[in-house]
C-alpha positions as CSV (number, residue, x, y, z in Angstrom):
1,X,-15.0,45.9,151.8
2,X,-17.3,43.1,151.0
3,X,-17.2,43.6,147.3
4,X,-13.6,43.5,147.2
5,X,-13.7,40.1,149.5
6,X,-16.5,38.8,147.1
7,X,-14.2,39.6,143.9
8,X,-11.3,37.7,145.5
9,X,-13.6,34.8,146.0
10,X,-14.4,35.3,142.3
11,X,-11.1,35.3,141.0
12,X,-10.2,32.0,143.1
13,X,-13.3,30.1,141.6
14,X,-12.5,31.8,138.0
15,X,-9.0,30.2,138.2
16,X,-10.3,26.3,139.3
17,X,-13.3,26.8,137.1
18,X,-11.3,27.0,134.0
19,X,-8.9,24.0,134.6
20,X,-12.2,21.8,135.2
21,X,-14.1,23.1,132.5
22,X,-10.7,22.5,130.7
23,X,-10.3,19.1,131.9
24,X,-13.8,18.5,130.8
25,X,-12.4,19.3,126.8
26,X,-13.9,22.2,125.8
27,X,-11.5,24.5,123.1
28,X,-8.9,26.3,125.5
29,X,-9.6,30.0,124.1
30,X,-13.6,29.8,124.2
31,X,-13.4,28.2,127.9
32,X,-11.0,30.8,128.7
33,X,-13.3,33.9,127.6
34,X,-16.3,32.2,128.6
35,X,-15.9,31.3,131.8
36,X,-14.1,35.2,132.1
37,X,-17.1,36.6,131.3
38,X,-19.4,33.8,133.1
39,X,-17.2,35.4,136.4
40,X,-17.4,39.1,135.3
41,X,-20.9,39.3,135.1
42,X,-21.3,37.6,138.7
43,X,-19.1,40.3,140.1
44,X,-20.8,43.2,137.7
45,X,-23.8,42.5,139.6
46,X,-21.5,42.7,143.1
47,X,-19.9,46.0,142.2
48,X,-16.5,44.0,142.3
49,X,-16.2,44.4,138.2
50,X,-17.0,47.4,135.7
51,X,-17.9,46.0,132.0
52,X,-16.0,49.1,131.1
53,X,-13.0,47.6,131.8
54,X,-13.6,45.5,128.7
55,X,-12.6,48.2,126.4
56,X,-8.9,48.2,127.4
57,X,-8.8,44.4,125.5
58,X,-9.1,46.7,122.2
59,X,-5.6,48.4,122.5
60,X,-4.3,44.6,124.0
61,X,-5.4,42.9,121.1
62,X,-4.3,45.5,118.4
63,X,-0.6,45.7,120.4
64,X,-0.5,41.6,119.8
65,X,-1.2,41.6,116.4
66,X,1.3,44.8,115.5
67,X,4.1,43.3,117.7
68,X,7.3,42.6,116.1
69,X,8.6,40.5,118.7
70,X,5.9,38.2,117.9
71,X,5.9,38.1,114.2
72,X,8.6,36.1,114.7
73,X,6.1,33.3,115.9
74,X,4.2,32.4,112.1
75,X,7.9,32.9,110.3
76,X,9.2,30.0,112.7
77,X,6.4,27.9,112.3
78,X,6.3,28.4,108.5
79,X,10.3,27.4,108.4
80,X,9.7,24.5,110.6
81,X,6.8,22.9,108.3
82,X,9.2,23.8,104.8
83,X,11.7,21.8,106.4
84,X,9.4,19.0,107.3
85,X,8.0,19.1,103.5
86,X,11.0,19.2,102.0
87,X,11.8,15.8,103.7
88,X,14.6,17.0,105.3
89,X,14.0,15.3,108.5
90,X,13.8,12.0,106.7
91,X,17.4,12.7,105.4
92,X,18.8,13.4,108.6
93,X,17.2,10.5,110.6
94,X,18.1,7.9,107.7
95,X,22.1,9.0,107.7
96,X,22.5,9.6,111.2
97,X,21.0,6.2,111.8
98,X,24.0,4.8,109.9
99,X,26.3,6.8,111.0
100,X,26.1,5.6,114.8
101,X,23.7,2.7,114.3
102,X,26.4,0.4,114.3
103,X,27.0,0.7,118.0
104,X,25.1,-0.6,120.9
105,X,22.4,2.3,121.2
106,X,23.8,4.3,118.3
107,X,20.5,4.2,116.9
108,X,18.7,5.6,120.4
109,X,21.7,8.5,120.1
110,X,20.9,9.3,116.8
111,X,17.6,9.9,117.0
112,X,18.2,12.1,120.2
113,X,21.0,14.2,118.0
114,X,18.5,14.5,115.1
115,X,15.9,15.5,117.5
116,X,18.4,18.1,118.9
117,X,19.3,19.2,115.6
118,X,15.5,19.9,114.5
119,X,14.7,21.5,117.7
120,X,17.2,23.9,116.6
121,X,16.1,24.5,113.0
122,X,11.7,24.1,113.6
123,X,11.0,24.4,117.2
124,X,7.9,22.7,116.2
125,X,7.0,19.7,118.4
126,X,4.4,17.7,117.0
127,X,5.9,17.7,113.7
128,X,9.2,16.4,114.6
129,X,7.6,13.8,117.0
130,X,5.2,12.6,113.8
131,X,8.2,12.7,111.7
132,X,10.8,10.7,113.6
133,X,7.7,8.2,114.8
134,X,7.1,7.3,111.7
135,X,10.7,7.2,110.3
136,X,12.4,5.6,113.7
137,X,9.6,3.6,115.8
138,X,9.5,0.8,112.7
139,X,13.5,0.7,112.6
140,X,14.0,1.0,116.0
141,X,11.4,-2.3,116.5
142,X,13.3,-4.0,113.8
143,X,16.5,-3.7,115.0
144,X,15.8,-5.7,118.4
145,X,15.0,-2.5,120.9
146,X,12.7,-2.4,123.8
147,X,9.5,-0.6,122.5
148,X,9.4,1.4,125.8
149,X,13.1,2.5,124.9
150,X,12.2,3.5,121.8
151,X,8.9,5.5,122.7
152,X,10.9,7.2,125.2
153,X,13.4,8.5,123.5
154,X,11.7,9.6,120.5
155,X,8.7,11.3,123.0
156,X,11.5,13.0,124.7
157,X,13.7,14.3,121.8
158,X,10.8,15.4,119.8
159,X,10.3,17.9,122.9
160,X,13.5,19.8,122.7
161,X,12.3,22.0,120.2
162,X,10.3,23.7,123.2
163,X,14.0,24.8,124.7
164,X,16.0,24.8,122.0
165,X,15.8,27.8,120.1
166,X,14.3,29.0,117.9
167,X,11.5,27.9,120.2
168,X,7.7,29.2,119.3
169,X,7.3,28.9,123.3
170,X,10.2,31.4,124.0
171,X,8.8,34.2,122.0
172,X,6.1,34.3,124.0
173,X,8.0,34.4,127.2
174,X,9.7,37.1,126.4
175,X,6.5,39.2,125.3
176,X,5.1,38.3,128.4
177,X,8.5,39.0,130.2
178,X,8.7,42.1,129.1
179,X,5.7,43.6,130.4
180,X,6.1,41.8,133.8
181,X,9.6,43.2,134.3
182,X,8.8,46.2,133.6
183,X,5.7,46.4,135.7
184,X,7.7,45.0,138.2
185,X,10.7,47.7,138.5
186,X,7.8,50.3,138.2
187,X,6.8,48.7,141.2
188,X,10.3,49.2,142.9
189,X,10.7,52.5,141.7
190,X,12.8,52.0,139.0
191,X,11.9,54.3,136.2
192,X,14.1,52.8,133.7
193,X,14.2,49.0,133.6
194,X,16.9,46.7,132.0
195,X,14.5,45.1,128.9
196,X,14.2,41.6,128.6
197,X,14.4,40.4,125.1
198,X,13.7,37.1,123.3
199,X,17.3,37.3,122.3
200,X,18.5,37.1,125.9
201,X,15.7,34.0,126.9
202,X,17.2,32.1,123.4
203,X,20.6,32.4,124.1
204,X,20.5,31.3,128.1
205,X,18.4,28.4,127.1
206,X,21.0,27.3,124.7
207,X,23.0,25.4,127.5
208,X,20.8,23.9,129.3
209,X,18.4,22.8,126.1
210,X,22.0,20.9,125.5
211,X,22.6,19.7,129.0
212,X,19.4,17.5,128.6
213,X,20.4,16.5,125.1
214,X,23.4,14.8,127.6
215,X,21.1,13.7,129.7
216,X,18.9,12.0,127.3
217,X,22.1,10.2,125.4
218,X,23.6,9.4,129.1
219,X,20.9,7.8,130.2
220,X,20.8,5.5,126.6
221,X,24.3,5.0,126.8
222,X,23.7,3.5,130.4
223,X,20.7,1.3,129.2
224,X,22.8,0.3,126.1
225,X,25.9,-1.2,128.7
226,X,23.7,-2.8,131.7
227,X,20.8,-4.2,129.1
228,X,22.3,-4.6,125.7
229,X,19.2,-6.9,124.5
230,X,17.3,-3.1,124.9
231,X,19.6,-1.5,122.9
232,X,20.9,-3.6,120.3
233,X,23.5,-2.3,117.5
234,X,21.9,-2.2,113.6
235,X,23.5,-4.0,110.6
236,X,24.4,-1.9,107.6
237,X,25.1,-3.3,104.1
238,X,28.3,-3.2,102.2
239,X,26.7,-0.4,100.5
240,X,25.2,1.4,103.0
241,X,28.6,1.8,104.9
242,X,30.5,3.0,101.3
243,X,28.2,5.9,100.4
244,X,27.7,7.1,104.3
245,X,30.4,10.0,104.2
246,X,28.6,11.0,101.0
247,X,25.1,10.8,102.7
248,X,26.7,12.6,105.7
249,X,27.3,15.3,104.4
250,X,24.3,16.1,102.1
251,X,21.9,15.3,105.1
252,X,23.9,17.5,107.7
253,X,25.4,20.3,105.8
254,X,21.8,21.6,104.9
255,X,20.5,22.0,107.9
256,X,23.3,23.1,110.1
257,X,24.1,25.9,107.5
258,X,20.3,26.9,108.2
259,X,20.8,26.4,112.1
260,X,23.8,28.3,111.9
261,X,22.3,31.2,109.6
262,X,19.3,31.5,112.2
263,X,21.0,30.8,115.9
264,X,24.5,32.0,114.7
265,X,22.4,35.6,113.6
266,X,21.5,35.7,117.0
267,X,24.3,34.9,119.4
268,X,26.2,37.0,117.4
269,X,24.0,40.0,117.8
270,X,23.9,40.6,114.0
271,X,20.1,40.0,113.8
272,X,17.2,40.2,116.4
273,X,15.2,36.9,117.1
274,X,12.0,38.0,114.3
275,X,14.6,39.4,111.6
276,X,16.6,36.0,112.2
277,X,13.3,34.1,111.7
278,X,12.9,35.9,108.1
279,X,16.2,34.8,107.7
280,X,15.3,31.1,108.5
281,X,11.8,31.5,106.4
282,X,13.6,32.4,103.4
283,X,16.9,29.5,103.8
284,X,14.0,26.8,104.5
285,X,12.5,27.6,100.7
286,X,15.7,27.6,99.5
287,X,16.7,24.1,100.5
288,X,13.4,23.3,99.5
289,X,13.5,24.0,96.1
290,X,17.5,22.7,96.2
291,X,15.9,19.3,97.2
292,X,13.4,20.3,94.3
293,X,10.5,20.1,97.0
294,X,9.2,23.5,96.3
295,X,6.2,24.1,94.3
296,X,3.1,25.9,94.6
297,X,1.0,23.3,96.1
298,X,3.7,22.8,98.8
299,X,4.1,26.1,99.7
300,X,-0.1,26.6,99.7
301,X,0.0,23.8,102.2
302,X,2.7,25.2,104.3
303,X,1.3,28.5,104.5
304,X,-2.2,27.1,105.7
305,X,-0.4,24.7,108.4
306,X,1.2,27.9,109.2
307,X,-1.8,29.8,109.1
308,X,-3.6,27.1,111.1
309,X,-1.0,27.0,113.8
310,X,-0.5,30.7,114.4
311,X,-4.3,31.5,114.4
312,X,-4.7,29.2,117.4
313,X,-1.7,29.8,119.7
314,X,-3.1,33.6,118.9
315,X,-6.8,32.7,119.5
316,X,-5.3,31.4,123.0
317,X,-3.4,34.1,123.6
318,X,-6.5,36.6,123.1
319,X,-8.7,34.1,125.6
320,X,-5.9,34.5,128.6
321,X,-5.9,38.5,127.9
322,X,-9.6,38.4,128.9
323,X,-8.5,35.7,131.5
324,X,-6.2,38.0,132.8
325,X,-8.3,41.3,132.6
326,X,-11.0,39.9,134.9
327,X,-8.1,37.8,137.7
328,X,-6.6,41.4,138.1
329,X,-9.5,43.6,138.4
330,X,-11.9,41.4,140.9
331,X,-8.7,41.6,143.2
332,X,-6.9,38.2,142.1
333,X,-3.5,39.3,141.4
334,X,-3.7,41.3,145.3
335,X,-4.3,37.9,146.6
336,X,-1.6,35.7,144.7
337,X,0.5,38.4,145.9
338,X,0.2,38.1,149.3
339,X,0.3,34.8,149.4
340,X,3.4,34.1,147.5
341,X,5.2,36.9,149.5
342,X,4.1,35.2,152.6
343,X,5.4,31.7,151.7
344,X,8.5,30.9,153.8
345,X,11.5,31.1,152.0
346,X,11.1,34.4,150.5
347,X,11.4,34.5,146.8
348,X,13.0,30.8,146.7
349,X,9.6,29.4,148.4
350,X,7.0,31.7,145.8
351,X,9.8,30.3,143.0
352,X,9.6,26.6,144.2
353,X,5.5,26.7,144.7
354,X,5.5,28.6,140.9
355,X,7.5,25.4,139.5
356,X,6.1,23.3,141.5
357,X,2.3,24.6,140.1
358,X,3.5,24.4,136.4
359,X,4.3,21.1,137.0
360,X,1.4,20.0,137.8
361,X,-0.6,21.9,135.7
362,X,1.2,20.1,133.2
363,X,-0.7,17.1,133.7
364,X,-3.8,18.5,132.5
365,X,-2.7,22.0,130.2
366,X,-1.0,22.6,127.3
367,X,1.8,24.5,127.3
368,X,0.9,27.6,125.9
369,X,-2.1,27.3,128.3
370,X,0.0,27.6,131.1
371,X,2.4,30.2,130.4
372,X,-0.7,32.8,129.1
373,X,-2.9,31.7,132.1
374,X,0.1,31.7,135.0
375,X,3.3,33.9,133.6
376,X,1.3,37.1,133.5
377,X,-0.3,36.7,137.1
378,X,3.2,35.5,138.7
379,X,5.9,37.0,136.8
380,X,5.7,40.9,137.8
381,X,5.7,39.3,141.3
382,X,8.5,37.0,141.6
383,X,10.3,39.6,139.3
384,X,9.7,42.1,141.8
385,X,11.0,39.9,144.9
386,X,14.3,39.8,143.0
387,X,14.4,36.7,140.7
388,X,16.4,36.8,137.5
389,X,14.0,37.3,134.5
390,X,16.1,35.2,132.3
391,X,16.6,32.6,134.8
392,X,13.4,32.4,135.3
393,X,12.3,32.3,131.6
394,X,14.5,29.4,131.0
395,X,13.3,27.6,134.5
396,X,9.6,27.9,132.8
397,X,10.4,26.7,129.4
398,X,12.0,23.4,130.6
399,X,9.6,22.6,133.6
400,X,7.0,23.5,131.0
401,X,8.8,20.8,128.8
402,X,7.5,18.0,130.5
403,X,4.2,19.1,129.8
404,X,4.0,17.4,126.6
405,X,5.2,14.0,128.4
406,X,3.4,13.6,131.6
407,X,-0.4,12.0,130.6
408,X,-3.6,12.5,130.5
409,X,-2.2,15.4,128.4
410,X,0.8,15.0,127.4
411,X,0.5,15.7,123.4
412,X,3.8,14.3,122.7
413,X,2.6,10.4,123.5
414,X,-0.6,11.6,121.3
415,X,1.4,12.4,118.2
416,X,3.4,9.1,118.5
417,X,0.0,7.1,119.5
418,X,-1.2,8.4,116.4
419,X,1.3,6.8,114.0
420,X,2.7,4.0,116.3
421,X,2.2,0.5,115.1
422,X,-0.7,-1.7,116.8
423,X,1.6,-3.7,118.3
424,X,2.8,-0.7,120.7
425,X,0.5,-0.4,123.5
426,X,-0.2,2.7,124.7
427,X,0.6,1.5,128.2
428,X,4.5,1.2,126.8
429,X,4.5,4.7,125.8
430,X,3.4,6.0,128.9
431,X,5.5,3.9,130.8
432,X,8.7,4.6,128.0
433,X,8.5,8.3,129.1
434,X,8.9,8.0,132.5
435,X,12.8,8.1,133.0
436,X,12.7,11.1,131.0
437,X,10.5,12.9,132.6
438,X,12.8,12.5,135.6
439,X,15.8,13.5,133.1
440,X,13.7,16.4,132.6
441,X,13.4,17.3,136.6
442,X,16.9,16.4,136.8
443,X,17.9,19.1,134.6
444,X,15.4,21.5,135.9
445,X,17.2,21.3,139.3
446,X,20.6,21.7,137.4
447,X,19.6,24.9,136.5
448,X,17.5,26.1,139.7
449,X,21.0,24.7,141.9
450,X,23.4,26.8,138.7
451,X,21.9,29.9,137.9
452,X,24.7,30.5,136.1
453,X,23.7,27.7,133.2
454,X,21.2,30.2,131.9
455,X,22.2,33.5,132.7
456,X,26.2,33.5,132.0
457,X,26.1,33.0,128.2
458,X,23.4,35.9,127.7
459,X,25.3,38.1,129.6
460,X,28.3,37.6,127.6
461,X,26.7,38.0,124.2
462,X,24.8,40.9,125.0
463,X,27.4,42.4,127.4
């Protein structure tokens, strides 16, 4: 009895010490495995751990690497930095600014509908932050808007690609999804579980990824008509306005054929999420070398960012299986349990403290941190107490959103500090991300008050 209360202890202090020893900056996957092993050894010597247990990460490991729903991950991230090399981006930012700059916060909507548009063709955040920072910031200053405006809107819609599909962030949660529903039925006694696929999480996040696009562009809509001096409209030349259809269609018809080859595979149930990904892979070179962007020291430096990328969301992911071994076994996952089952409110109250824990982790974790540290510890039980898995998936991925807004981590205001002008404080960033941050809540309780956002469409598709 006293080892198992010493390994609950254990698995309390493991959890705190690895957000401070996190907060202190050391790499996420070493602190992770460190401090796992730090914690193992402590209860090793209180018979509330067996080393042998260690073995098990073999098969884990192997399993990760040979998974096929998560070779979809580096074929995502390799489409998303082809399209940013091929200067595609820079296409679409340029002719979309024209196309609505000419109205009183056209040129806030535009960069919101670009940022929608490369959610939905890169998922990749930082890339489509750097990109429309460096493209929008400058005209956006030029043209008369309020540099918090600005740094909101381009912080915010550079984050969509963590919703939108194809979303890196997804993929994951419906690995880890998996595993949790199915322990958690196996719980219930149900022998034969419904599977939860990466298809189902992309297509119920597809509404409500757009619902905040609405919410972003509402909110700039409203700024533009009760301060106009914050939103002003753009001037175009004579020329600019007579070769816009031209540059209209040669900026968009690229990459919504691509959105529509990867996202239209899917709804349509033609092509899983990783076969769909191969499919974007290969279109991405295509209108690369179209663009004639395509040679071989592009692709060697795509492949490496890819490379580079996927190692360490993988190098992460390995840290939190260690993480996780350890939580379980010194009698951690026991004690979450019982106390989110004994939360008033039944599975509503575990689901709100859940959120409400992501949330703030947010402040001070990546995203990826949170999801492989806290999804496979809470999932299997809020899945067992009845929750939706796809509702709950989607719930994750947008509260998780805000993670890359909401300071001292939020890497979103990093990656426009970065390549911001001197003359943007980093005070006005911060401060510029604020309303959508609430944007972001807002349409978090959309979906938590209408289920029904997130779970109708998937369950029409795959009907």
């Amino acid at each position: 009895m006293d080892s198992i209360l010493i390994g609950e202890a254990l698995s309390v202090a493991m959890f705190f010490g690895v957000v401070a020893v996190l907060m202190l900056g050391f790499p996420v996957a070493f602190t992770l495995a460190g401090t796992s092993l730090i914690f193992a050894g402590i209860g090793w010597q209180f018979d509330a751990f067996n080393p042998a247990l260690f073995g098990t990460l073999v098969s884990r490991y192997v399993g990760a690497m040979v998974n096929e729903v998560l070779v979809a991950v580096p074929l995502f991230v390799f489409m998303g930095v082809m399209l940013e090399r091929s200067r595609i981006a820079e296409q679409l930012l340029v002719t979309m600014a024209q196309l609505f700059g000419s109205l009183r916060g056209g040129l806030g909507l535009s960069v919101i509908m670009v940022g929608a548009l490369l959610a939905a063709s890169t998922g990749i955040v930082g890339a489509t932050v750097v990109t429309m920072g460096l493209l929008s910031l400058p005209a956006m200053l030029k043209a008369g808007y309020d540099p918090k405006l600005a740094c909101g809107i381009i912080c915010a819609s550079g984050t969509l690609g963590q919703i939108i599909p194809p979303s890196t962030v997804l993929i994951f949660m419906g690995d880890i999804l998996q595993g949790a529903n199915a322990q958690a039925q196996m719980a219930l006694g149900n022998f034969a579980p419904n599977p939860v696929s990466v298809g189902d999480l992309f297509v119920g996040a597809f509404i409500p990824g757009f619902i905040l696009v609405g919410l972003y562009m509402g909110w700039t809509i409203l700024i533009a008509i009760l301060r106009p001096q914050a939103a002003p409209a753009l001037e175009m030349t004579a020329e600019e306005r007579r070769d816009l259809p031209k540059n209209v269609v040669v900026a968009l018809v690229p990459a919504l054929a691509l959105i529509v080859a990867v996202l239209g595979s899917i709804l349509t149930g033609i092509a899983t999420p990783t076969e769909s990904a191969s499919v974007g892979a290969v279109g991405a070179m295509l209108l690369a070398a179209i663009r004639r962007q395509f040679n071989y020291a592009i692709l060697r430096h795509v492949m490496m960012s890819t490379m580079q990328i996927t190692s360490m969301v993988f190098v992460i992911l390995f840290g939190a299986s260690m993480f996780a071994l350890v939580f379980r076994t010194l009698g951690g996952d026991a004690l979450l349990e019982e106390f989110l089952t004994a939360l008033p409110g039944g599975a509503t109250g575990a689901m709100l403290f859940v959120m409400f824990l992501m949330f703030v982790l947010g402040f001070i974790l990546d995203t990826f941190e949170i999801i492989f540290i806290v999804m496979p510890l809470t999932a299997p039980i809020l899945l067992q107490m009845g929750i939706d898995p796809v509702w709950l998936g989607v719930m994750v991925g947008i509260n998780l959103q805000t993670s890359f807004l909401t300071p001292p981590v939020g890497f979103s205001l990093f990656y426009l500090r970065s390549v911001a002008p001197a003359s943007i404080g980093t005070n006005q960033i911060y401060r510029g991300v604020v309303p959508f941050v609430a944007l972001q809540v807002t349409g978090l309780a959309l979906v938590w008050i209408f289920p029904q956002l997130a779970t109708w469409l998937p369950a029409l598709v795959f009907k």
